[in-house]
py3Dmol code that shows the C-alpha trace and the ligand (Angstrom):
import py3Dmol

protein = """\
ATOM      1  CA  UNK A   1      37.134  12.933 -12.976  1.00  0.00           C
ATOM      2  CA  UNK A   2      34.260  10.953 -13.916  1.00  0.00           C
ATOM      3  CA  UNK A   3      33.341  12.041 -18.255  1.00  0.00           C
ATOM      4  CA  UNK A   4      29.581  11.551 -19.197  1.00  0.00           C
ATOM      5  CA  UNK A   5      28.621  12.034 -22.131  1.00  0.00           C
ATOM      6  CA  UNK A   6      27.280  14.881 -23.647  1.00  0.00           C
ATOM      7  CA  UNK A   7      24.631  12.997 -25.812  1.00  0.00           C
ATOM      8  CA  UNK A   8      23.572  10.977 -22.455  1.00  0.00           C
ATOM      9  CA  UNK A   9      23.624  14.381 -20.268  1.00  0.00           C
ATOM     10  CA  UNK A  10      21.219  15.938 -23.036  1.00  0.00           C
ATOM     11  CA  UNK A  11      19.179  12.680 -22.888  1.00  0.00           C
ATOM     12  CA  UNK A  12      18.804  13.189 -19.703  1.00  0.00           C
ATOM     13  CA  UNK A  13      17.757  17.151 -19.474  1.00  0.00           C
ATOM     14  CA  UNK A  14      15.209  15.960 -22.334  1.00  0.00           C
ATOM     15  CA  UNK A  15      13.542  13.373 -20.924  1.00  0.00           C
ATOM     16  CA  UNK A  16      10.135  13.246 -19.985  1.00  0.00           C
ATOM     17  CA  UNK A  17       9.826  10.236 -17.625  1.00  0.00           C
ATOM     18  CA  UNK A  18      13.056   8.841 -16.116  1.00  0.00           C
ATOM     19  CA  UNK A  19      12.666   5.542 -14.751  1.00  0.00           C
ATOM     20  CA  UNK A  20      15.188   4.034 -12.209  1.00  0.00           C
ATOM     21  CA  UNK A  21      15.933   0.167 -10.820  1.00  0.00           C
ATOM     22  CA  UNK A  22      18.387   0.025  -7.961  1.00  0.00           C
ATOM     23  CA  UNK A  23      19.804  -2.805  -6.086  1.00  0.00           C
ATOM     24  CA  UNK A  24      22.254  -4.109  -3.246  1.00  0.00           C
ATOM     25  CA  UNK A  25      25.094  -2.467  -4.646  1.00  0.00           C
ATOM     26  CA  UNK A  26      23.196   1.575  -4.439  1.00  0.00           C
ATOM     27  CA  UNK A  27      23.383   0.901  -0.727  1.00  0.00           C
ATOM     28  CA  UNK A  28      27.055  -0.491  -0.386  1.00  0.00           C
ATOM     29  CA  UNK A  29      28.906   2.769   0.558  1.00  0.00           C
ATOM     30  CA  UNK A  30      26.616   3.759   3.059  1.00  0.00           C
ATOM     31  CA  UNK A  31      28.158  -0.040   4.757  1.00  0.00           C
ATOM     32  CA  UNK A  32      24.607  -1.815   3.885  1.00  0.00           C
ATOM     33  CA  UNK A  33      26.069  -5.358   2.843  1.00  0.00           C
ATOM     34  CA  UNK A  34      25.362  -6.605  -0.625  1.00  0.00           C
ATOM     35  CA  UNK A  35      23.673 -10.166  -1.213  1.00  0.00           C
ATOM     36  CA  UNK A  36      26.347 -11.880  -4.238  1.00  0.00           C
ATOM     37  CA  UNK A  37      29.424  -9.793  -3.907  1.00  0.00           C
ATOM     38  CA  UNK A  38      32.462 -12.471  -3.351  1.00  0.00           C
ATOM     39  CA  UNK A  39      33.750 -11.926   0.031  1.00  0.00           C
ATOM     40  CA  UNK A  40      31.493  -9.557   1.863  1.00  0.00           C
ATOM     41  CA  UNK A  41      27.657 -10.597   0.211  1.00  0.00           C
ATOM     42  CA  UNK A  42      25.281 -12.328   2.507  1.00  0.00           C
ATOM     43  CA  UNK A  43      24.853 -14.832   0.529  1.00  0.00           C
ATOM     44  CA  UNK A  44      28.287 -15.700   0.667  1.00  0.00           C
ATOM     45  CA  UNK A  45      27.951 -16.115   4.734  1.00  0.00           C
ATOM     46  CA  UNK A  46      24.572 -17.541   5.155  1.00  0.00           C
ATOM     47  CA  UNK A  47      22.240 -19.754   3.099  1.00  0.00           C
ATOM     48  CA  UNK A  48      19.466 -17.737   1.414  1.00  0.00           C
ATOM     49  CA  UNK A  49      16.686 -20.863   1.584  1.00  0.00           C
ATOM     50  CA  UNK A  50      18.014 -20.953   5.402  1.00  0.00           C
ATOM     51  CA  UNK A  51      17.065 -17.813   5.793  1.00  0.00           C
ATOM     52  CA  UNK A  52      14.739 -15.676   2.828  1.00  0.00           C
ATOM     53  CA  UNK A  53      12.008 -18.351   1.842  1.00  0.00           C
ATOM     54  CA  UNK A  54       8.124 -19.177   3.238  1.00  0.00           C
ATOM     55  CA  UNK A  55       9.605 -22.818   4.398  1.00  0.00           C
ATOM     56  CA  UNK A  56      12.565 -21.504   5.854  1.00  0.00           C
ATOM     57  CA  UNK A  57      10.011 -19.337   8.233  1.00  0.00           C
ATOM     58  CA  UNK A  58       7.929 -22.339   8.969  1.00  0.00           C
ATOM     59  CA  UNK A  59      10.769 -24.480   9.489  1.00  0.00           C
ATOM     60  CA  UNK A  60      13.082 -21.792  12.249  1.00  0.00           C
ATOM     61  CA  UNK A  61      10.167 -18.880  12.635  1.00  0.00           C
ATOM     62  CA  UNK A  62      13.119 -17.641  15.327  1.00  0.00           C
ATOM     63  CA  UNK A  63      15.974 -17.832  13.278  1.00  0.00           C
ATOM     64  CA  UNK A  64      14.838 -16.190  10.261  1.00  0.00           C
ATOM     65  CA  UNK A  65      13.308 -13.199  12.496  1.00  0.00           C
ATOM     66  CA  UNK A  66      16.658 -12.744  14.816  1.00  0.00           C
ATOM     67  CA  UNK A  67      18.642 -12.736  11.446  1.00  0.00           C
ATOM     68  CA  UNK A  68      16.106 -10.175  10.104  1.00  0.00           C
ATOM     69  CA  UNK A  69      16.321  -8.243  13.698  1.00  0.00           C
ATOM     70  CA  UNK A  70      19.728  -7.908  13.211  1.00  0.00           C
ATOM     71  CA  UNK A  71      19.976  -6.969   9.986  1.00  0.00           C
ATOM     72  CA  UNK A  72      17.121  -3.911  11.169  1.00  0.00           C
ATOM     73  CA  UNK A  73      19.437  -3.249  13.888  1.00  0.00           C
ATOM     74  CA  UNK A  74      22.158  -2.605  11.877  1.00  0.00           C
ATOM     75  CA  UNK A  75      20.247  -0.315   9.637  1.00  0.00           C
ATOM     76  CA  UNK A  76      19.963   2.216  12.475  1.00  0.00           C
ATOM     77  CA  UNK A  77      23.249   2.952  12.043  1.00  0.00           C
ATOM     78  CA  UNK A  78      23.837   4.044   8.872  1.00  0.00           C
ATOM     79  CA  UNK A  79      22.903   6.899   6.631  1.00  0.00           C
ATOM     80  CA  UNK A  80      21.848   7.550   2.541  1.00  0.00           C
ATOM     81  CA  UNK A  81      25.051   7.994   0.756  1.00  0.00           C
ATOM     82  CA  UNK A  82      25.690  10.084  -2.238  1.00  0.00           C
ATOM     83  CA  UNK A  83      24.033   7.799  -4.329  1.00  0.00           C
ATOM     84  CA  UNK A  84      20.486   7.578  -2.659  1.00  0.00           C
ATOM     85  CA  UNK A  85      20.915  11.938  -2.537  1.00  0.00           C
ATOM     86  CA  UNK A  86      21.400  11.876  -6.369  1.00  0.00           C
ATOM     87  CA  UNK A  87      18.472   9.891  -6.817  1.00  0.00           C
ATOM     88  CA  UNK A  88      16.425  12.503  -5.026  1.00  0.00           C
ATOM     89  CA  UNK A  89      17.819  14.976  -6.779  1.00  0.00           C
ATOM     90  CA  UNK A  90      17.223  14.004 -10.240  1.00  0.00           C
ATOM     91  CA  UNK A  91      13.563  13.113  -9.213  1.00  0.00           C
ATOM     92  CA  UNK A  92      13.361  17.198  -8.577  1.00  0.00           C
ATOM     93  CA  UNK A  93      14.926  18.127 -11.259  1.00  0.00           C
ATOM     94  CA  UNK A  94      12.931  15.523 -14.052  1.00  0.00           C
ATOM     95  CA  UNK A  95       9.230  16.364 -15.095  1.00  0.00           C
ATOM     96  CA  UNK A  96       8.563  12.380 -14.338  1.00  0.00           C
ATOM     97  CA  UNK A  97       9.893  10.134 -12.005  1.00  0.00           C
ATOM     98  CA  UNK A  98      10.133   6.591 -10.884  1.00  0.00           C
ATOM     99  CA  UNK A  99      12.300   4.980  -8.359  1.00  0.00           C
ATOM    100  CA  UNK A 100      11.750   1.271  -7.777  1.00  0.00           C
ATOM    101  CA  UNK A 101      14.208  -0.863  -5.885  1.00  0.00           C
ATOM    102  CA  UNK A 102      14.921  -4.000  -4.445  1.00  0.00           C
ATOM    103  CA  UNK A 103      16.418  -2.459  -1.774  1.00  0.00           C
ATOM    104  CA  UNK A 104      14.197  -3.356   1.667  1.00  0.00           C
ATOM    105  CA  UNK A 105      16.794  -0.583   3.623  1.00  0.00           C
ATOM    106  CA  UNK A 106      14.302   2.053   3.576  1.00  0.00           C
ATOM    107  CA  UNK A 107      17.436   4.856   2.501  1.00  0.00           C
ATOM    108  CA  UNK A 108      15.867   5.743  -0.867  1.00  0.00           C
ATOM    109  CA  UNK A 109      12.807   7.276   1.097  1.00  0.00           C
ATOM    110  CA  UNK A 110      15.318   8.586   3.794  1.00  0.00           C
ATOM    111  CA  UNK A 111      16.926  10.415   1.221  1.00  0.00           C
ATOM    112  CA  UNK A 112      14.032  11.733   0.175  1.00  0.00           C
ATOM    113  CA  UNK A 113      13.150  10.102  -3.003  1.00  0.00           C
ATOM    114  CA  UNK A 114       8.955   9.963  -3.335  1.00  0.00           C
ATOM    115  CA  UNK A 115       7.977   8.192  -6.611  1.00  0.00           C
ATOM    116  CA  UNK A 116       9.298   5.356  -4.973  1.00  0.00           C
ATOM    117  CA  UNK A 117       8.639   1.538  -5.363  1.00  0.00           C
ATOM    118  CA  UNK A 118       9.532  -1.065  -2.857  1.00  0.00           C
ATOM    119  CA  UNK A 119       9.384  -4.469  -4.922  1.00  0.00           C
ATOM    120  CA  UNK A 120      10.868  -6.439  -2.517  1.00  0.00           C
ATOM    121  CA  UNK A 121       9.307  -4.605   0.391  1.00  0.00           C
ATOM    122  CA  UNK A 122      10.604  -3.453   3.329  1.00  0.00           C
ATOM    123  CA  UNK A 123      12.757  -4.771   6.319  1.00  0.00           C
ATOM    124  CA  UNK A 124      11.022  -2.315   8.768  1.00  0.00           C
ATOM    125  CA  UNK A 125       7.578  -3.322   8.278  1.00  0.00           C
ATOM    126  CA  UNK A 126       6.385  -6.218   9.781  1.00  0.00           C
ATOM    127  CA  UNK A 127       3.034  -8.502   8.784  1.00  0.00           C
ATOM    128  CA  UNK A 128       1.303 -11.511   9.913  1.00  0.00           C
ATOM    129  CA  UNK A 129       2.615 -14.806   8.434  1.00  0.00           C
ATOM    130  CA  UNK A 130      -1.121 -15.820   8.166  1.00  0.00           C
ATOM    131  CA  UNK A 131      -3.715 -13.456   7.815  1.00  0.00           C
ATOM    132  CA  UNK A 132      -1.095 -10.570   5.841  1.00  0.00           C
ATOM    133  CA  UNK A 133      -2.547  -8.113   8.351  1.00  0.00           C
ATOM    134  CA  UNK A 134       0.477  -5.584   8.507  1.00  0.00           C
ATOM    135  CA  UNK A 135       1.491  -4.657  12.017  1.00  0.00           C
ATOM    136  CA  UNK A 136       3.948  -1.929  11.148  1.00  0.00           C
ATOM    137  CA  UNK A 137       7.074  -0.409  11.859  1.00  0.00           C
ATOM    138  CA  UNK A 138       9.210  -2.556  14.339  1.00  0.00           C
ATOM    139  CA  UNK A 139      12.318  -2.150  16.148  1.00  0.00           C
ATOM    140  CA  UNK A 140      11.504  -3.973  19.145  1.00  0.00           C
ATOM    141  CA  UNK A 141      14.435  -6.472  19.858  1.00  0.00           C
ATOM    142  CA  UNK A 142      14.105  -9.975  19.327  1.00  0.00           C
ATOM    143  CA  UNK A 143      12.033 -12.001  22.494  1.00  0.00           C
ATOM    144  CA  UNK A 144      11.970 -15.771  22.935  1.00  0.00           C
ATOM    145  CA  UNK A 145      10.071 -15.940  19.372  1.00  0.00           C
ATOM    146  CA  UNK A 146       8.649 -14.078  17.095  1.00  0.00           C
ATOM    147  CA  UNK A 147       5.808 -11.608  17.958  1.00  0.00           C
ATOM    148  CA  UNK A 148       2.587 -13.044  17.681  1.00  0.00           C
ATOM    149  CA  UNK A 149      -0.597 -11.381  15.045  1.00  0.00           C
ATOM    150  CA  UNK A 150      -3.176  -9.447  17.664  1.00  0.00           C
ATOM    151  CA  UNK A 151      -5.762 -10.152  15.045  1.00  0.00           C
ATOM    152  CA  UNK A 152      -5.346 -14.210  14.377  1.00  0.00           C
ATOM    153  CA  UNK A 153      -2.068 -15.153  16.932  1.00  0.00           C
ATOM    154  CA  UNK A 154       0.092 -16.468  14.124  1.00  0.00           C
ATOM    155  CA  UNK A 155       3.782 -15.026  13.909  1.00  0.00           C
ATOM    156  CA  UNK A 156       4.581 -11.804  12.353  1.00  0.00           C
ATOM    157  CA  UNK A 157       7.281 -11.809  10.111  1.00  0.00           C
ATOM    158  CA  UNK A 158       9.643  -9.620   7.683  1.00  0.00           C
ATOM    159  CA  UNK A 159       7.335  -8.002   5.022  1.00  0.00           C
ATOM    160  CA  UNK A 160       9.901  -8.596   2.279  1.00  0.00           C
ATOM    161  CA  UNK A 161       9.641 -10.645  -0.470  1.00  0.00           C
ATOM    162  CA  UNK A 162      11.192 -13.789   0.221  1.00  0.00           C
ATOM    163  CA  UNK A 163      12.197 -16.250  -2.539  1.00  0.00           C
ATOM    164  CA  UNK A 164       9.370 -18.094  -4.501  1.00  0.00           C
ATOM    165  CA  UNK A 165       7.130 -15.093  -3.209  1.00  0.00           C
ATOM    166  CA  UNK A 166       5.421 -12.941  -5.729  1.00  0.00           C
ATOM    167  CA  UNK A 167       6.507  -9.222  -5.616  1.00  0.00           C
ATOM    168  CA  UNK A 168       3.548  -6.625  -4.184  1.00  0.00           C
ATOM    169  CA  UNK A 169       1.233  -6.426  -7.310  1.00  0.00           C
ATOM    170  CA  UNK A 170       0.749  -2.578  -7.540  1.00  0.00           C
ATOM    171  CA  UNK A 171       4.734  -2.216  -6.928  1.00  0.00           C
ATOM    172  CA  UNK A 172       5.426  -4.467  -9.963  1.00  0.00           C
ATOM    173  CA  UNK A 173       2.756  -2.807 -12.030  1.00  0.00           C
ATOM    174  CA  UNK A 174       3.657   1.135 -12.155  1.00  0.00           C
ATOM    175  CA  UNK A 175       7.330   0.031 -12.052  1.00  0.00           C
ATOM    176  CA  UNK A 176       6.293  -2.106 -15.401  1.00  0.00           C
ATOM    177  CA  UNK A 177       4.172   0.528 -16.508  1.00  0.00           C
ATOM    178  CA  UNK A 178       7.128   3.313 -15.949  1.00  0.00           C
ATOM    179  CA  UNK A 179       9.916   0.684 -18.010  1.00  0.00           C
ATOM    180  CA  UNK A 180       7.665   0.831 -20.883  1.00  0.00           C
ATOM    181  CA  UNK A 181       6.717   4.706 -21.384  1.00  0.00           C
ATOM    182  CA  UNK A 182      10.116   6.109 -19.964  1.00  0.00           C
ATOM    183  CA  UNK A 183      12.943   7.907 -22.169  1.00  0.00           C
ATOM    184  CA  UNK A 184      15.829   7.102 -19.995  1.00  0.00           C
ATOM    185  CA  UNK A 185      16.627   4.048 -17.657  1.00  0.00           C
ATOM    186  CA  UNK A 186      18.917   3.953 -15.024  1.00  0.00           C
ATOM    187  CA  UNK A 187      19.791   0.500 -14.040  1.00  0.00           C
ATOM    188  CA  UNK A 188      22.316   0.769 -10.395  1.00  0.00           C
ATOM    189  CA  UNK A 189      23.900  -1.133  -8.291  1.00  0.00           C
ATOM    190  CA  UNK A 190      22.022  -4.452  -9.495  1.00  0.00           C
ATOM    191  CA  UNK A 191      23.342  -8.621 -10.333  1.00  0.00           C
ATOM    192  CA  UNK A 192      20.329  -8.094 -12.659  1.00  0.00           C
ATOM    193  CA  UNK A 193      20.029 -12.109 -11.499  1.00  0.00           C
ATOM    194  CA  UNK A 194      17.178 -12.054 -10.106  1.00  0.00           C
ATOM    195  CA  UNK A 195      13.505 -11.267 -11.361  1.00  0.00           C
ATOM    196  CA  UNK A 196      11.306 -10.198 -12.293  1.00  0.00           C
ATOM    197  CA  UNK A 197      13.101  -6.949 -11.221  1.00  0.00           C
ATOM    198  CA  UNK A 198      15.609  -8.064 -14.119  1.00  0.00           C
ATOM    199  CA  UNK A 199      12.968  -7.996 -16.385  1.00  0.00           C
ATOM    200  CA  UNK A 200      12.167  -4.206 -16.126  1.00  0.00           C
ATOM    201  CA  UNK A 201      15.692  -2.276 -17.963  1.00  0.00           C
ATOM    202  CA  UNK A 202      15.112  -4.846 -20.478  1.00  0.00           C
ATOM    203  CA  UNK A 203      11.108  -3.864 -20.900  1.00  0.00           C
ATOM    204  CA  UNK A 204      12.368  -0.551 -21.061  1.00  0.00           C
ATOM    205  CA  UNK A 205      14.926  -0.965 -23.800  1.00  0.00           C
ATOM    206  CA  UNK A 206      12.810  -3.006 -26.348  1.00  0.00           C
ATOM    207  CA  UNK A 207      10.165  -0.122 -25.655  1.00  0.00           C
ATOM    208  CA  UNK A 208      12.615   2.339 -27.006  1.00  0.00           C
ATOM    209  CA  UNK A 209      14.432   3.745 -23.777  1.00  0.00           C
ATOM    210  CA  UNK A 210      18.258   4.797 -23.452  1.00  0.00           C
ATOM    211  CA  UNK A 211      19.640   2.787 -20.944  1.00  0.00           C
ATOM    212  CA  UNK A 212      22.422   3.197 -18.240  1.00  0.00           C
ATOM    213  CA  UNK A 213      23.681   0.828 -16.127  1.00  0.00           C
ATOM    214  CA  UNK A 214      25.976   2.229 -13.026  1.00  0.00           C
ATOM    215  CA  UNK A 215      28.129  -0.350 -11.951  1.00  0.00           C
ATOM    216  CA  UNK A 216      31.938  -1.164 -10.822  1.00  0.00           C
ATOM    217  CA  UNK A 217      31.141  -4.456 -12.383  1.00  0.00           C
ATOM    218  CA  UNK A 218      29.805  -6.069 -15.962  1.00  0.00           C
ATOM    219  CA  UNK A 219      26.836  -7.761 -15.181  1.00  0.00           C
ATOM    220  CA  UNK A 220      23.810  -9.461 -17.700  1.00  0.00           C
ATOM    221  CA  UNK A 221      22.073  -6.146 -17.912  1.00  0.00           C
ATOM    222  CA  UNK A 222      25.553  -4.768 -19.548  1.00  0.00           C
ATOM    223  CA  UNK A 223      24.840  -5.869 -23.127  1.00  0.00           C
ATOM    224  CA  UNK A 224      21.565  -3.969 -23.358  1.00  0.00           C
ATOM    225  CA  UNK A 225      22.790  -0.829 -21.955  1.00  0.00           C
ATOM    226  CA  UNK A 226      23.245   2.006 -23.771  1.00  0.00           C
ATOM    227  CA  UNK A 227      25.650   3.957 -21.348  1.00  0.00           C
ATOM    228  CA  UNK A 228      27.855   1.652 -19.341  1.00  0.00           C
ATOM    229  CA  UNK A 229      28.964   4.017 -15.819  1.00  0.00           C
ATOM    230  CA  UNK A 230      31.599   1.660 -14.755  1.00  0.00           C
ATOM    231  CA  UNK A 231      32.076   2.611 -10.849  1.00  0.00           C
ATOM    232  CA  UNK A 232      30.512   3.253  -7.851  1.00  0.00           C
ATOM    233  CA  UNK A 233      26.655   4.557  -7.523  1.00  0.00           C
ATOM    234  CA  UNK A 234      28.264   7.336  -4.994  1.00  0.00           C
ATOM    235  CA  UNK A 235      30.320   8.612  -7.654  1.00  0.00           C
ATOM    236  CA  UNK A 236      28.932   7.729 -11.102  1.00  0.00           C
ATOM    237  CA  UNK A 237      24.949   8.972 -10.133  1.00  0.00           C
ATOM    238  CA  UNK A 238      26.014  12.319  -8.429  1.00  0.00           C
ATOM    239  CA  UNK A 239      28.322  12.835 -11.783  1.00  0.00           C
ATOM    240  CA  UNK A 240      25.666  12.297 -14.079  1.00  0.00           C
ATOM    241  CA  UNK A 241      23.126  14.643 -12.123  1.00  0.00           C
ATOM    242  CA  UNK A 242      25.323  17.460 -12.280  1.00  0.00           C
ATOM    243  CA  UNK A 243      27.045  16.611 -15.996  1.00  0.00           C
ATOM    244  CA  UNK A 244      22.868  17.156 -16.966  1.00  0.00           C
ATOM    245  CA  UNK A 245      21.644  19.647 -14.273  1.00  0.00           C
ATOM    246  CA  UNK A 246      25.130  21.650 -13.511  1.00  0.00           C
TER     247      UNK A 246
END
"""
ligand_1 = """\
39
OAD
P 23.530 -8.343 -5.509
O 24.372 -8.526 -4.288
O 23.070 -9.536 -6.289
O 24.317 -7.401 -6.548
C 24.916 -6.215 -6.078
C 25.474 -5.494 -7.299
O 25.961 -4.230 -6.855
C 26.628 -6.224 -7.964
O 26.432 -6.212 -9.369
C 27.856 -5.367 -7.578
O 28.822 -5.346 -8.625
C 27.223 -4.007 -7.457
N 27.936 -3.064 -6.590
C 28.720 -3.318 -5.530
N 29.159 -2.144 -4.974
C 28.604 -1.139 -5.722
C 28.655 0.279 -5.684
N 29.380 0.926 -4.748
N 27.959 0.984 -6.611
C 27.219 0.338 -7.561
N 27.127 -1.013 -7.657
C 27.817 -1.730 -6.750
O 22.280 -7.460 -5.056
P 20.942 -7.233 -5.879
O 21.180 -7.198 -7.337
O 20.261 -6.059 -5.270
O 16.241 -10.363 -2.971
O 20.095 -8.559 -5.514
C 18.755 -8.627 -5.962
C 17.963 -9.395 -4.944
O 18.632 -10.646 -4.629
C 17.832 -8.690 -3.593
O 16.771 -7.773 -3.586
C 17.566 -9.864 -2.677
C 18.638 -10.807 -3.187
O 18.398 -12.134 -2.877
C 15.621 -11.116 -2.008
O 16.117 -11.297 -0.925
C 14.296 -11.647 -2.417
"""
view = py3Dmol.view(width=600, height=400)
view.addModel(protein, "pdb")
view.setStyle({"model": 0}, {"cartoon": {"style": "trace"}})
view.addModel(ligand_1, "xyz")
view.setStyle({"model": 1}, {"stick": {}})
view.zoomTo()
view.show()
């Protein structure tokens, strides 16, 4: 039986804006691998700057698109978990709402969450390596190279935020914007090691916000939480929705 407090579940029935930063970890019980967990993160098996940076692209265009193919492919197959449904849930159930994540799954919106902010984009989408033109969804599988732009002929790649890459401006602004003016912030599933996404619980607690971090581990963003839910999103969130909804 998970206990939340009665001063946080009030907190959260009072609030006027609730603002919300999710990671790797949201995702890991729907069987989405997380990037620094010991054993099973990617980064354990593969090199990020082989892999999630500009050069890396120019150097192996193929490599770093199969690797993102098959990550996409892989995303067919699984579903939201109780965490992403919680998520929606308290967005219906708050008079204000923001979701951004660093998630590039796409299972926040399949879940049904709308005030939604991709920061580090999404894995789905694809967008010339050149020109920025985006070309879409894609699920085609991976050819001989990568797909080439039909407006300038360079390749198409990911359009996720690779390291060294600036996060999309107007994602990083209203999730900025919604740290500073919010009453509660959930922090879930996060290192909180990589920013500026790291940045935004701690915006949100010098601007006066409770904060909650939901994790099975302590992480850097544990000291300025508030509320420390030490499990799993797919327990701790759902318990928190209904310890302040019913
Ligand atoms: P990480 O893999 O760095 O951290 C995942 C976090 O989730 C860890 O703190 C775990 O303890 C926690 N965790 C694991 N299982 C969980 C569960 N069931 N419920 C809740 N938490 C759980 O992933 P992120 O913090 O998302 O960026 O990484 C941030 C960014 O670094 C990613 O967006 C990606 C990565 O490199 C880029 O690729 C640019």
């Amino acid at each position: 039986m998970t206990v939340i407090s009665t001063s946080l579940a009030q907190a959260l029935r009072e609030a006027r804006l609730v603002a919300v930063l999710t990671g790797a970890g949201v995702s890991a019980e729907s069987g989405v691998p997380t990037f620094r967990d010991a054993q099973t993160g990617l980064w354990a098996k593969y090199d990020p700057h082989e892999l999630a940076t500009p050069a890396a692209f120019r150097r192996n265009p193929k490599l770093v698109w199969d690797w993102y193919a098959e990550r996409r492919a892989k995303l067919a197959e699984v579903e939201p978990n109780p965490a992403h449904h919680a998520l929606a849930e308290l967005e219906r159930r708050v008079p204000h709402f923001l979701l951004a994540t660093q998630n590039v799954d796409g299972l926040h919106a399949r879940a049904g969450s709308r005030n939604l902010v991709e920061l580090h984009g999404n894995i789905a989408r694809v967008k010339c390596s050149a020109c920025g033109a985006i070309a879409g969804e894609w699920s085609e599988p991976a050819s001989s190279e990568p797909p080439r732009c039909s407006k300038c002929n360079a390749f198409l790649r990911p359009d996720v935020v690779w390291f060294y890459e600036l996060l999309p401006a107007d994602a990083q602004i209203a999730a900025e914007k919604a740290a500073h003016e919010c009453d509660v912030f959930i922090v879930a599933g996060t290192s909180g090691e990589v920013y500026p996404a790291a940045e935004l619980p701690q915006r949100a607690r010098r601007a006066g916000a409770r904060v909650v971090e939901v994790n099975p581990e302590p992480t850097p963003l544990s000291a300025i939480a508030h509320d420390v839910l030490r499990g799993p999103a797919g327990v701790m969130l759902p318990a928190l929705v209904r310890a302040a909804f019913g």
